[in-house]
C-alpha positions as CSV (number, residue, x, y, z in Angstrom):
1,X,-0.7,19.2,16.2
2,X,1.0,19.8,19.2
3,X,3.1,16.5,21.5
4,X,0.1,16.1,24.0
5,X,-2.8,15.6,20.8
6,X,-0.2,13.3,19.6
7,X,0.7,11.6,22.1
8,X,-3.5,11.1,22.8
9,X,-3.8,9.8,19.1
10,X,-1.1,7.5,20.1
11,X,-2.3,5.8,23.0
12,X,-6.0,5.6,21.2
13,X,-4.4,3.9,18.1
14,X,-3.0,1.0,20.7
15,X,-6.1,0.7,22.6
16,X,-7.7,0.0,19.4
17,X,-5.5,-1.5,17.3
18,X,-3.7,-3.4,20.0
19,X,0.2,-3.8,20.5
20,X,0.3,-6.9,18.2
21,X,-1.1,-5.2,15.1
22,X,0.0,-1.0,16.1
23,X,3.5,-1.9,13.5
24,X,1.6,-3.5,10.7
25,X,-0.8,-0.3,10.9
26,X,2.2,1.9,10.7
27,X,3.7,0.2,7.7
28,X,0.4,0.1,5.9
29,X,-0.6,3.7,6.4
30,X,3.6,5.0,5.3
31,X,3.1,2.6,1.9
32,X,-0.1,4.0,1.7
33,X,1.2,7.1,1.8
34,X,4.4,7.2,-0.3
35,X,1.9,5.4,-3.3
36,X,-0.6,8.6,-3.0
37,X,2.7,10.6,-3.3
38,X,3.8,9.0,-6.4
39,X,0.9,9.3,-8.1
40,X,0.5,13.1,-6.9
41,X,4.3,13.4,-8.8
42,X,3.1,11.5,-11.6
43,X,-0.1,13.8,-12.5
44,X,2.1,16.7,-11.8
45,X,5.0,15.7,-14.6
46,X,1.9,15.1,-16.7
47,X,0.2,18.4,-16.4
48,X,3.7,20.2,-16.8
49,X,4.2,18.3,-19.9
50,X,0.8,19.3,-21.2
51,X,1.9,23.0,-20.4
52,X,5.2,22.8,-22.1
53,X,4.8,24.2,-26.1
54,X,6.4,21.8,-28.3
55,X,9.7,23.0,-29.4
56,X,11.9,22.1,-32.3
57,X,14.8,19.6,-31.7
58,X,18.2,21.2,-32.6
59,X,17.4,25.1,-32.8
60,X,16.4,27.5,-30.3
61,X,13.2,29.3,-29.6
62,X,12.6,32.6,-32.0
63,X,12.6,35.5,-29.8
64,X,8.6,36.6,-29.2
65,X,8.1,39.5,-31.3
66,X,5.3,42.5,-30.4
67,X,3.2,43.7,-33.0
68,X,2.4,46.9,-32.7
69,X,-1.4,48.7,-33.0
């Protein structure tokens, strides 16, 4: 999106929304935004846990050992 198409949305959003309410929108569309992003994180960390083999507490992983035909 390039300044002139966002400059355009810009002008639309205040002939519509009006100068009064234009902030409130603003504030309601970023919290909006950063609670979609949390729970974007959230289901992330949960499908990276899921990936994660379990490992023993207190010793390292075995090296992975090829078995041969």
């Amino acid at each position: 999106m390039n300044g002139a198409e966002l400059l355009l949305l810009l002008v639309i959003a205040l002939l519509v929304l009006g100068a009064h309410r234009l902030p409130e929108a603003g504030r309601m569309l970023g919290k909006g935004l950063r609670d979609f992003q949390r729970a974007l994180n959230e289901a992330r960390r949960a499908v990276d846990q899921d990936r994660e083999p379990a490992r023993p507490s207190g010793r390292p992983p075995s090296p992975s050992r090829r078995l041969s035909d």
